[in-house]
PDB file of N, CA, C and O in Angstrom:
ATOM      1  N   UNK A   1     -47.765-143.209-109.851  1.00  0.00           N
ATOM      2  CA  UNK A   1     -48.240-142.078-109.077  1.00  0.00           C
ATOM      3  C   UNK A   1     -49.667-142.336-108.584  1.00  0.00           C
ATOM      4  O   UNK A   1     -50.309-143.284-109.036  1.00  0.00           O
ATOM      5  N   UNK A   2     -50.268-141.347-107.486  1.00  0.00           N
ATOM      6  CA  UNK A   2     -51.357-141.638-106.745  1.00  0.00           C
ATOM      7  C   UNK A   2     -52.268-141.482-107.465  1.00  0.00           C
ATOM      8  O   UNK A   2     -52.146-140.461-108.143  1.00  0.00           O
ATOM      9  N   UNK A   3     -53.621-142.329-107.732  1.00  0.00           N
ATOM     10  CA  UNK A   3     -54.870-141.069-108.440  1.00  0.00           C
ATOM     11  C   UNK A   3     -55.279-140.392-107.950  1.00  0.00           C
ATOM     12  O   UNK A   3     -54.934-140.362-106.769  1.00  0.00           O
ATOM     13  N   UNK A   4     -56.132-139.506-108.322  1.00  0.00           N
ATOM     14  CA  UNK A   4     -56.870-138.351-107.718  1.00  0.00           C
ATOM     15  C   UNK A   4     -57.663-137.946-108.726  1.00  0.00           C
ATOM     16  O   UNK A   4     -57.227-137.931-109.877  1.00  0.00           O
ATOM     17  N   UNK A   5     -58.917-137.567-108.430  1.00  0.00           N
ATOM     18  CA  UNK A   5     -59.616-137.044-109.120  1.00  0.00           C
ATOM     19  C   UNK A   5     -60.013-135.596-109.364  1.00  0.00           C
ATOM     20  O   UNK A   5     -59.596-134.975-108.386  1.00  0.00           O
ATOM     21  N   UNK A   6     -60.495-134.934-110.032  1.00  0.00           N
ATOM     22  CA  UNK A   6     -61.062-133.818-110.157  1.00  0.00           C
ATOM     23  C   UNK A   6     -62.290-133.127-111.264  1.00  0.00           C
ATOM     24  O   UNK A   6     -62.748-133.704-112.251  1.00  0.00           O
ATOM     25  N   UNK A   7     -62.643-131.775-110.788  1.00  0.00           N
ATOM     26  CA  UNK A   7     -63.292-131.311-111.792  1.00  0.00           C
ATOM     27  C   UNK A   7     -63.189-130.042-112.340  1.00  0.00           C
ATOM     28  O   UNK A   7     -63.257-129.383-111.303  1.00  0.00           O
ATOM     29  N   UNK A   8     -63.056-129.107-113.370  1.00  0.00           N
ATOM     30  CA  UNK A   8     -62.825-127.391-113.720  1.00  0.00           C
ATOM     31  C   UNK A   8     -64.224-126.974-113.490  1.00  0.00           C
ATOM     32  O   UNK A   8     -65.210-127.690-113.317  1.00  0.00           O
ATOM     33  N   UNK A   9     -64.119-125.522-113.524  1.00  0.00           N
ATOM     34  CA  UNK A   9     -65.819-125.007-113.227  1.00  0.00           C
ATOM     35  C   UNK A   9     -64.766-123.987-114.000  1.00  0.00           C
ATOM     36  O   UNK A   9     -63.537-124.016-114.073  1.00  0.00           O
ATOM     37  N   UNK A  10     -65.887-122.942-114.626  1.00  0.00           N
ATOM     38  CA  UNK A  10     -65.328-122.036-115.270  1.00  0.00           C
ATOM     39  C   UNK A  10     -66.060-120.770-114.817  1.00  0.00           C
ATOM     40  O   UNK A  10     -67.257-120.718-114.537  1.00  0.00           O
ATOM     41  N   UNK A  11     -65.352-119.948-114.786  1.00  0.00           N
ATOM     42  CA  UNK A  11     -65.545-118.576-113.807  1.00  0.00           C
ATOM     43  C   UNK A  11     -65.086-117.812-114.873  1.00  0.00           C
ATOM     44  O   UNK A  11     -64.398-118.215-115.810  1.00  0.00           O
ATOM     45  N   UNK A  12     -65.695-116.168-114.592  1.00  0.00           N
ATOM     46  CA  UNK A  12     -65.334-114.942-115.596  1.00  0.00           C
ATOM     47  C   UNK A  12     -64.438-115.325-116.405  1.00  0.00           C
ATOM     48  O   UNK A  12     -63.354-114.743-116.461  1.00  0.00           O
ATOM     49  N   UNK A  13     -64.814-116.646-117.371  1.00  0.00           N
ATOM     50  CA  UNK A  13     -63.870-116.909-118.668  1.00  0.00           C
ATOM     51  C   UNK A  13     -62.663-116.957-118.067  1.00  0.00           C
ATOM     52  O   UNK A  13     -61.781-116.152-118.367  1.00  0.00           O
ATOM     53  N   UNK A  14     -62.467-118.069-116.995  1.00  0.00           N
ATOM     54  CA  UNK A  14     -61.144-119.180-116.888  1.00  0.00           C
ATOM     55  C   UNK A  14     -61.701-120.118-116.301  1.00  0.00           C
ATOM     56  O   UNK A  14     -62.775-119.980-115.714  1.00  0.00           O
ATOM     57  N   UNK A  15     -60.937-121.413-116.383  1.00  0.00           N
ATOM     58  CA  UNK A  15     -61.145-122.434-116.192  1.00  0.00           C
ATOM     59  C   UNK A  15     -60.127-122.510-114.941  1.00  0.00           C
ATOM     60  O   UNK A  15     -58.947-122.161-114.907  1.00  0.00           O
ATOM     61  N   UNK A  16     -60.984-123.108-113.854  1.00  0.00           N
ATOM     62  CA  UNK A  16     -60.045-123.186-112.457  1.00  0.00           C
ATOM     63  C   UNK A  16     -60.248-125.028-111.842  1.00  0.00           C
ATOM     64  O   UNK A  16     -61.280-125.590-111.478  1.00  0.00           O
ATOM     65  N   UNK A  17     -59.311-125.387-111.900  1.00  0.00           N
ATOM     66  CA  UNK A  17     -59.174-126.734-111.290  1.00  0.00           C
ATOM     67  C   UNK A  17     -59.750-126.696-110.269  1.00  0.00           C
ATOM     68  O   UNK A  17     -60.227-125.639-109.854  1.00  0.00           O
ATOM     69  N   UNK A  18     -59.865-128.022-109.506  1.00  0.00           N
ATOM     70  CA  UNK A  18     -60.447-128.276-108.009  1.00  0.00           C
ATOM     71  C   UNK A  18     -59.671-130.031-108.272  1.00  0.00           C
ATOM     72  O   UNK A  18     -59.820-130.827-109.200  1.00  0.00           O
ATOM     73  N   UNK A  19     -58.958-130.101-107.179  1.00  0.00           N
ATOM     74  CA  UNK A  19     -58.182-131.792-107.533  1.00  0.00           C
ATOM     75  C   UNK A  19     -58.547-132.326-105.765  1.00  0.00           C
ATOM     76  O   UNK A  19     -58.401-131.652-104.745  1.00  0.00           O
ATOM     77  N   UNK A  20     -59.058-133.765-105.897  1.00  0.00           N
ATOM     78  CA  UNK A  20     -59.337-134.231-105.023  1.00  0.00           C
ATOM     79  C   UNK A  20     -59.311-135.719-104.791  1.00  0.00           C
ATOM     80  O   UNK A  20     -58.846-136.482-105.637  1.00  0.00           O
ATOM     81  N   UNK A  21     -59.903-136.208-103.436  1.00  0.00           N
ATOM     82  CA  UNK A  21     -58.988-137.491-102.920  1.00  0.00           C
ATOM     83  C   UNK A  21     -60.449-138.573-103.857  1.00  0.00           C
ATOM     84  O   UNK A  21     -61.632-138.455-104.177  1.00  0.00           O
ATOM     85  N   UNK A  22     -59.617-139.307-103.920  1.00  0.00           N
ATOM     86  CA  UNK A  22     -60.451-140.321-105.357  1.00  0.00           C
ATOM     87  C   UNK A  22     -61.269-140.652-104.160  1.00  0.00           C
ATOM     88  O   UNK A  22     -62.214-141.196-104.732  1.00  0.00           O
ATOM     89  N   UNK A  23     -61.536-140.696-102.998  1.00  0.00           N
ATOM     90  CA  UNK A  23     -62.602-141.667-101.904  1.00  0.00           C
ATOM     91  C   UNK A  23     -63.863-140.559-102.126  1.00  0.00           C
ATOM     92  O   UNK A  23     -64.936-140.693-101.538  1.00  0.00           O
ATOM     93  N   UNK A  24     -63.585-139.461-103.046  1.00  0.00           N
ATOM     94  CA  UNK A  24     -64.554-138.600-102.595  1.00  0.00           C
ATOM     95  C   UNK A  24     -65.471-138.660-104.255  1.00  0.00           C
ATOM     96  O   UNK A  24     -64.912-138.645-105.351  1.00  0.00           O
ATOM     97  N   UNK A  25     -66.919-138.725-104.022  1.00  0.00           N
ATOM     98  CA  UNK A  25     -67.901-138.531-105.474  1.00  0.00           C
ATOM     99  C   UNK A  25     -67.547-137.496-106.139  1.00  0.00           C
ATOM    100  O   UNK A  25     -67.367-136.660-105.253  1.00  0.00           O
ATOM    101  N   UNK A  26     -67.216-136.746-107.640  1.00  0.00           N
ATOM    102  CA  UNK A  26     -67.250-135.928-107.944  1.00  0.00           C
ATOM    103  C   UNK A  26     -68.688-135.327-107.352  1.00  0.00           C
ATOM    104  O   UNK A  26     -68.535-134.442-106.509  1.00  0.00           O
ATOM    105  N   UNK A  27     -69.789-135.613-107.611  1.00  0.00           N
ATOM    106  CA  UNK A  27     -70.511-134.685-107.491  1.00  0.00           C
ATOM    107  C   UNK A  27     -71.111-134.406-106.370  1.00  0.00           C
ATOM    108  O   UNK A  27     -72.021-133.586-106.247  1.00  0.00           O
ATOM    109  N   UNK A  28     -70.531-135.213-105.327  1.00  0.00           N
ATOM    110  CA  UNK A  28     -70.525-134.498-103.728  1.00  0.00           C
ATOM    111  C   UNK A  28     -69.680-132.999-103.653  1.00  0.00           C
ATOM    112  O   UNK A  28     -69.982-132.055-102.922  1.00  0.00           O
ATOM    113  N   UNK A  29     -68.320-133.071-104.804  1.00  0.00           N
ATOM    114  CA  UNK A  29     -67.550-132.354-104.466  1.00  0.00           C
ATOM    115  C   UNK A  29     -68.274-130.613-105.174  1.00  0.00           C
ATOM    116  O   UNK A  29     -68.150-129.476-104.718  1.00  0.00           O
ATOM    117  N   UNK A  30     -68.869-131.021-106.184  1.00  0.00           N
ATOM    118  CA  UNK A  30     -69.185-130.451-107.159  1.00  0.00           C
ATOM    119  C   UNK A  30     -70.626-129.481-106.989  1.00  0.00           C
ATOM    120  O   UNK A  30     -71.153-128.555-107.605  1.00  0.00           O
ATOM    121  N   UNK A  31     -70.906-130.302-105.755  1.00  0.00           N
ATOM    122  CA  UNK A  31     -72.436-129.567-104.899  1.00  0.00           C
ATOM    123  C   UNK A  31     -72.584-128.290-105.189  1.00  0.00           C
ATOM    124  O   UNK A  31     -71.556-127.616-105.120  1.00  0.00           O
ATOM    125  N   UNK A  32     -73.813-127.623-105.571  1.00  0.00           N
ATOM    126  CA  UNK A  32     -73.972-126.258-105.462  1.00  0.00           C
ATOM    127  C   UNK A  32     -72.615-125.412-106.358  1.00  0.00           C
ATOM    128  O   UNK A  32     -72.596-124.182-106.299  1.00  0.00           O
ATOM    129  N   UNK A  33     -71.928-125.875-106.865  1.00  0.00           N
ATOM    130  CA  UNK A  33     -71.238-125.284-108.174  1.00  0.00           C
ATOM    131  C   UNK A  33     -71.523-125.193-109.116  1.00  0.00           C
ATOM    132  O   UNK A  33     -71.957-126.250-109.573  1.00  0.00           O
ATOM    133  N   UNK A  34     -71.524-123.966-110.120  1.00  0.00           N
ATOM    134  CA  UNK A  34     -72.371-123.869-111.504  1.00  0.00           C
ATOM    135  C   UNK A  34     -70.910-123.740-112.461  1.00  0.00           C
ATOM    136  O   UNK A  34     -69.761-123.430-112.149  1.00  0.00           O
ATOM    137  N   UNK A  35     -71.326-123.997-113.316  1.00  0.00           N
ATOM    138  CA  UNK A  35     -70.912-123.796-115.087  1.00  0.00           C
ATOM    139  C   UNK A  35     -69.615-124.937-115.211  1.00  0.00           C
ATOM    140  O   UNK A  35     -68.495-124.579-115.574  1.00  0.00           O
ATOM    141  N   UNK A  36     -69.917-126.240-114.883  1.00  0.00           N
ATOM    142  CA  UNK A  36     -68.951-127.505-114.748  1.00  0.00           C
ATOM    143  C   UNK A  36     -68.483-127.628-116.273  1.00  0.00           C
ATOM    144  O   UNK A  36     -69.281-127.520-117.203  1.00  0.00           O
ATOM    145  N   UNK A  37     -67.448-127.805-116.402  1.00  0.00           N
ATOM    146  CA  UNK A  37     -67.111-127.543-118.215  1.00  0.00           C
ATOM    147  C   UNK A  37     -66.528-129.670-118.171  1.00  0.00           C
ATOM    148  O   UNK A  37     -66.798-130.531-119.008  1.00  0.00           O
ATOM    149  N   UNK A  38     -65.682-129.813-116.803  1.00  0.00           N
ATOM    150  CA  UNK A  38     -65.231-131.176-117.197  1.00  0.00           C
ATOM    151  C   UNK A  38     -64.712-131.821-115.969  1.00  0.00           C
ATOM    152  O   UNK A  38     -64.418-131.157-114.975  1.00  0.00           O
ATOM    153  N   UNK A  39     -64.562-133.491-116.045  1.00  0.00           N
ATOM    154  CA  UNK A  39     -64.648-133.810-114.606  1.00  0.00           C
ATOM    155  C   UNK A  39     -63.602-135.291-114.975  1.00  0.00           C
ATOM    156  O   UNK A  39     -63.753-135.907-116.030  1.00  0.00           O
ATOM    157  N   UNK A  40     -63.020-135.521-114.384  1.00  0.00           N
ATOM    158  CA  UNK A  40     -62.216-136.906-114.361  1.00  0.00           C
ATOM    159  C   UNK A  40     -61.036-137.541-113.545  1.00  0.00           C
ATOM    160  O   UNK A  40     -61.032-137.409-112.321  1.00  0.00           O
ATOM    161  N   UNK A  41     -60.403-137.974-113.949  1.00  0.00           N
ATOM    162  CA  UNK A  41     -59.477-138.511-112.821  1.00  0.00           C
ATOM    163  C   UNK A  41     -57.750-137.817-113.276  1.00  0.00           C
ATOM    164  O   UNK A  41     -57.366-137.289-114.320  1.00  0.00           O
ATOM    165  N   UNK A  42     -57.090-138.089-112.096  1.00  0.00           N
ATOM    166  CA  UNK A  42     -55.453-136.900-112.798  1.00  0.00           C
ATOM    167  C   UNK A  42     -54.837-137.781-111.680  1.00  0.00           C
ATOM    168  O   UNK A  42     -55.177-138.416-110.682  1.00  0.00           O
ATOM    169  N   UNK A  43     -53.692-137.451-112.439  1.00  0.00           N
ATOM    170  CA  UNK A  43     -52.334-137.543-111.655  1.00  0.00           C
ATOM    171  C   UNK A  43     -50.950-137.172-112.178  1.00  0.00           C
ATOM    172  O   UNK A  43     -50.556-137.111-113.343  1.00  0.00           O
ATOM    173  N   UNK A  44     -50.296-136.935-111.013  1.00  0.00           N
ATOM    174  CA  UNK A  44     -49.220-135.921-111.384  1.00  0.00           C
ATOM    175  C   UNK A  44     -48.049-137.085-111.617  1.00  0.00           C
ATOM    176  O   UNK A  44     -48.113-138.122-110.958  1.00  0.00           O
ATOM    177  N   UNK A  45     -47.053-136.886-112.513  1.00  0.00           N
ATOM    178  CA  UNK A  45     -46.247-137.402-113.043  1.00  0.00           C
ATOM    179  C   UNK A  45     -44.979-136.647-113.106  1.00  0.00           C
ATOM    180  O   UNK A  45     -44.970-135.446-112.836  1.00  0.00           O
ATOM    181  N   UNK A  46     -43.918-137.276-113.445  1.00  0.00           N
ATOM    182  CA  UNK A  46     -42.293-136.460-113.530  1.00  0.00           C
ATOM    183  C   UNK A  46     -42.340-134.643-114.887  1.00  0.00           C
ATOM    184  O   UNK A  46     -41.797-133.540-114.956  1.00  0.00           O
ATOM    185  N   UNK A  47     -43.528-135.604-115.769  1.00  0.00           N
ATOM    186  CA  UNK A  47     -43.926-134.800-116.567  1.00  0.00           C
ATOM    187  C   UNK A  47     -44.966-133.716-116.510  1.00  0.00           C
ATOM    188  O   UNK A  47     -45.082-132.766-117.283  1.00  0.00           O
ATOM    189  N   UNK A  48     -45.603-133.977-115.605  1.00  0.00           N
ATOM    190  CA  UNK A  48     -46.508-133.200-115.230  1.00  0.00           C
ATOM    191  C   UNK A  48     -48.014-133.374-115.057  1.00  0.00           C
ATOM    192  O   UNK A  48     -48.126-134.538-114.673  1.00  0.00           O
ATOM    193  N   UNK A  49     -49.098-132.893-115.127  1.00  0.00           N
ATOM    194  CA  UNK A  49     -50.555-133.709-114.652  1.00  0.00           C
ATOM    195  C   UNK A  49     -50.862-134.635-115.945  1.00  0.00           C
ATOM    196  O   UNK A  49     -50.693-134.046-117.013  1.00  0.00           O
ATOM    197  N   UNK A  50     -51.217-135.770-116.019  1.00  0.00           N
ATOM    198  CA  UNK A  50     -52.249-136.067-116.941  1.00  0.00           C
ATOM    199  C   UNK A  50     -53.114-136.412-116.246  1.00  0.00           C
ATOM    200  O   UNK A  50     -53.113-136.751-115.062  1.00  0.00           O
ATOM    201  N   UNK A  51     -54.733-136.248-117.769  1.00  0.00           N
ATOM    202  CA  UNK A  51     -55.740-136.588-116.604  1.00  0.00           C
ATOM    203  C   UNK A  51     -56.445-137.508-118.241  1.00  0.00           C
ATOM    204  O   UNK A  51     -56.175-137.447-119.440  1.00  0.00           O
ATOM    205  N   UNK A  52     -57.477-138.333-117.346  1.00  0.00           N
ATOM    206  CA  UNK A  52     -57.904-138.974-118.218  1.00  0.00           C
ATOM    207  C   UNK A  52     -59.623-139.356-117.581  1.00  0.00           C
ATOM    208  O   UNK A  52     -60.083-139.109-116.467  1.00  0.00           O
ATOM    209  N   UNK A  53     -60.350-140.104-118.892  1.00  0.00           N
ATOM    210  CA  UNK A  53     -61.872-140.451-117.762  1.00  0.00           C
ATOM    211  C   UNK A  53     -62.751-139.455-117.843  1.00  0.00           C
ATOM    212  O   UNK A  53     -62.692-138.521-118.643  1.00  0.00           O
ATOM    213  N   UNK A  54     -63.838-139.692-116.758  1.00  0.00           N
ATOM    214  CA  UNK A  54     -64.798-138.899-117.095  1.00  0.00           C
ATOM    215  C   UNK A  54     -65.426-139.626-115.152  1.00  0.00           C
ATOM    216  O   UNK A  54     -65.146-140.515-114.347  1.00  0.00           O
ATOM    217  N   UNK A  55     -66.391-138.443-115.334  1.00  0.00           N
ATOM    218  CA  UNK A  55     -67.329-138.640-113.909  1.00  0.00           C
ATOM    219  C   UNK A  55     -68.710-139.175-114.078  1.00  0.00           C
ATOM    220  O   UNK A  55     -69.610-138.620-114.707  1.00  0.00           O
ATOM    221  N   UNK A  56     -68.770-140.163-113.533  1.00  0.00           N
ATOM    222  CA  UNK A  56     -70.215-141.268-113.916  1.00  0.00           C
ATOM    223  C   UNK A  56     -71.187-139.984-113.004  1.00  0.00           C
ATOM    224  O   UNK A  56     -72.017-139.389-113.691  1.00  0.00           O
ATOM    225  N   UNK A  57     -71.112-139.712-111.987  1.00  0.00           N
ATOM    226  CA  UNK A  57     -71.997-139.080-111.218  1.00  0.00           C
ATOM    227  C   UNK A  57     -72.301-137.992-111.632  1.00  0.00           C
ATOM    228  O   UNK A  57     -73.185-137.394-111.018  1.00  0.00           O
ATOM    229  N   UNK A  58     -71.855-137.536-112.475  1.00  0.00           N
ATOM    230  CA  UNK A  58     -71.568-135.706-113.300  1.00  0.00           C
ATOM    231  C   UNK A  58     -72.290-135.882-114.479  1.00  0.00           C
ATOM    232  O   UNK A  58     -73.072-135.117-115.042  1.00  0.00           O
ATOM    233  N   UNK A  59     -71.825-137.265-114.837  1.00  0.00           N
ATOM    234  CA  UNK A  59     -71.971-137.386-116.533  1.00  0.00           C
ATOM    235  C   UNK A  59     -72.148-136.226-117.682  1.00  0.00           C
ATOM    236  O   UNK A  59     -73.014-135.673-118.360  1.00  0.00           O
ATOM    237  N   UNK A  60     -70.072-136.240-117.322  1.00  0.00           N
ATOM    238  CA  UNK A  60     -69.565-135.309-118.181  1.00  0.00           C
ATOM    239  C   UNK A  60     -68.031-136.142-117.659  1.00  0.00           C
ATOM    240  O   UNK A  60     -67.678-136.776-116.665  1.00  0.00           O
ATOM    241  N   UNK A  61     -67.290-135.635-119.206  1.00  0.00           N
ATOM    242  CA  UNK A  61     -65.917-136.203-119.220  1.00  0.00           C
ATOM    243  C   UNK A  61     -64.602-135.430-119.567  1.00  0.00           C
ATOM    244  O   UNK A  61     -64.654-134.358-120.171  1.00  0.00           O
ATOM    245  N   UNK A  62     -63.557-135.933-119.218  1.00  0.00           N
ATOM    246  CA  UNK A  62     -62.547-134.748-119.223  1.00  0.00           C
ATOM    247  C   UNK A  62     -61.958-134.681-120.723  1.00  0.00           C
ATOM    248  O   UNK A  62     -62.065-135.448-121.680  1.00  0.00           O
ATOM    249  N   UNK A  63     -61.405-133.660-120.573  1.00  0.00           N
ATOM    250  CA  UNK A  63     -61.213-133.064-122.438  1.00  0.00           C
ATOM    251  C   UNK A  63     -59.429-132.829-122.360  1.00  0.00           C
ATOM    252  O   UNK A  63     -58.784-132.508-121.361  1.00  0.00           O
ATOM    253  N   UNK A  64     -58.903-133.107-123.771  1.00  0.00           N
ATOM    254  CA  UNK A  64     -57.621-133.135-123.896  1.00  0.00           C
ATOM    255  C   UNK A  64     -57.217-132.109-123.405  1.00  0.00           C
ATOM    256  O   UNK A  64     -56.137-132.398-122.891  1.00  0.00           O
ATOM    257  N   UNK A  65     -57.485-130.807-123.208  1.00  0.00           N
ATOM    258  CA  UNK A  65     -56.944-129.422-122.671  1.00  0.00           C
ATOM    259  C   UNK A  65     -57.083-129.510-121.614  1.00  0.00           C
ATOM    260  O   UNK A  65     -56.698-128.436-121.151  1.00  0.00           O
ATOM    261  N   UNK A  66     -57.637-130.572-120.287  1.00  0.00           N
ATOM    262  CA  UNK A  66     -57.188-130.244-119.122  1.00  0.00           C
ATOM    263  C   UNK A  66     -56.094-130.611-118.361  1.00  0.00           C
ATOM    264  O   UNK A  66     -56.071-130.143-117.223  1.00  0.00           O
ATOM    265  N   UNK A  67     -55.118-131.378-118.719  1.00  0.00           N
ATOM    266  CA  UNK A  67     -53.729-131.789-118.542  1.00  0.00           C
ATOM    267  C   UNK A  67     -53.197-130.243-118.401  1.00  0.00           C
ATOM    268  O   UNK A  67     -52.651-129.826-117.379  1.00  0.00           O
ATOM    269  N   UNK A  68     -53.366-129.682-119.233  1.00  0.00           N
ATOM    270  CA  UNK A  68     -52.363-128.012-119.720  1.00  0.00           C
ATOM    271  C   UNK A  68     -52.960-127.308-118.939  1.00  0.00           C
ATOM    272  O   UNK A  68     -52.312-126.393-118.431  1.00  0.00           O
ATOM    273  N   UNK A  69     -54.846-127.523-118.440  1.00  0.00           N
ATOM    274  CA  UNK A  69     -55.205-126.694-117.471  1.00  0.00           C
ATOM    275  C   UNK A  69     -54.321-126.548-116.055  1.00  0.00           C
ATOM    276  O   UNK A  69     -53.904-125.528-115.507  1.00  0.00           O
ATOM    277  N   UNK A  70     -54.196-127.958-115.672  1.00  0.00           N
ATOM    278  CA  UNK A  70     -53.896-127.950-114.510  1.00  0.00           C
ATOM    279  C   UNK A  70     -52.398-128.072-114.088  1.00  0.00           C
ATOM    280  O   UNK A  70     -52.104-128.150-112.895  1.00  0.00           O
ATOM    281  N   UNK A  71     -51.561-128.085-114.958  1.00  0.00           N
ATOM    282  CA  UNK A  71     -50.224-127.610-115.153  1.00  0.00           C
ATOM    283  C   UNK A  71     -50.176-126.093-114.685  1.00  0.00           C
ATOM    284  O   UNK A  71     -49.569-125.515-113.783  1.00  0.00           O
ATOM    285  N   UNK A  72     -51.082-125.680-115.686  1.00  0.00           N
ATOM    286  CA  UNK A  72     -50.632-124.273-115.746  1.00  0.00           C
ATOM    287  C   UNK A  72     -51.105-123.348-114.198  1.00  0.00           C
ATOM    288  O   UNK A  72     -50.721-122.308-113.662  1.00  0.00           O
ATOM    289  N   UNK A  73     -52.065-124.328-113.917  1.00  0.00           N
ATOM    290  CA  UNK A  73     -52.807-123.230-112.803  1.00  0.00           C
ATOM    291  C   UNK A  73     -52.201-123.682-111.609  1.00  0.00           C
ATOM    292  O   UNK A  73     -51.918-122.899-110.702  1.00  0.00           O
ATOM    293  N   UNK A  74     -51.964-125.021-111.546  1.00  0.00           N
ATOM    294  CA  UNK A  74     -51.273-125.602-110.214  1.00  0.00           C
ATOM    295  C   UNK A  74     -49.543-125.364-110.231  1.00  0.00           C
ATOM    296  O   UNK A  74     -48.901-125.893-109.323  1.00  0.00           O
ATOM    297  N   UNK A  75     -48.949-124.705-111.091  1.00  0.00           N
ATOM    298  CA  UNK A  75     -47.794-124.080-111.500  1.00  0.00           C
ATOM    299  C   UNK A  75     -46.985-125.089-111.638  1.00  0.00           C
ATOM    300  O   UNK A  75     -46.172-125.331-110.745  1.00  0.00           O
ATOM    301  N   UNK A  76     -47.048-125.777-112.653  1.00  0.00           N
ATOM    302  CA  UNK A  76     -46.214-126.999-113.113  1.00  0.00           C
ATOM    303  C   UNK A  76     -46.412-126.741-114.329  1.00  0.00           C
ATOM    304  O   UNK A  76     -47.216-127.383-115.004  1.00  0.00           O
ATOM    305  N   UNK A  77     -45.816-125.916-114.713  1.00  0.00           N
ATOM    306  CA  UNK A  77     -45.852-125.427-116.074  1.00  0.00           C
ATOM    307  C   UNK A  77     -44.732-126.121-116.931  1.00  0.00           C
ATOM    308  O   UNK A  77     -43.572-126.201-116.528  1.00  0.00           O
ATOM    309  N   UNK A  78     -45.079-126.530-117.925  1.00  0.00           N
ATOM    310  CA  UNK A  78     -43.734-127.203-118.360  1.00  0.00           C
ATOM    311  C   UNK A  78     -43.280-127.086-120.199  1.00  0.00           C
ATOM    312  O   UNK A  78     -42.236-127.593-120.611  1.00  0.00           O
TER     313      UNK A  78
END
């Protein structure tokens, strides 16, 4: 499957994905966004997102609960 990267920002206590084209810096993407909880690379699978890694430009890395984040919010719930 393709990579892609991304990062969560967390808003009134949820965590909301943002998934994007790997040519792009996380923290171009990440500009002027506050409360960054985690940032790394994903891709979608038969099974559903995994994500793995971390963002050199952020320096911050992705955490085992965002696979389930982005299942759940991108509705690939499984």
């Amino acid at each position: 499957m393709a990579k892609a990267k991304y990062i969560i920002v967390e808003r009134n206590e949820m965590d909301i994905p943002i998934v994007f084209s790997p040519f792009l810096q996380h923290a171009d993407v990440a500009r002027g966004l506050r409360n960054l909880v985690s940032a790394g690379f994903c891709s979608k699978t038969s099974n559903g997102w995994e994500c793995w890694g971390g963002s050199v430009s952020l320096q911050i890395n992705s955490r085992p609960v965002d696979a389930m984040i982005l299942n759940k919010t991108l509705e690939y719930d499984i």
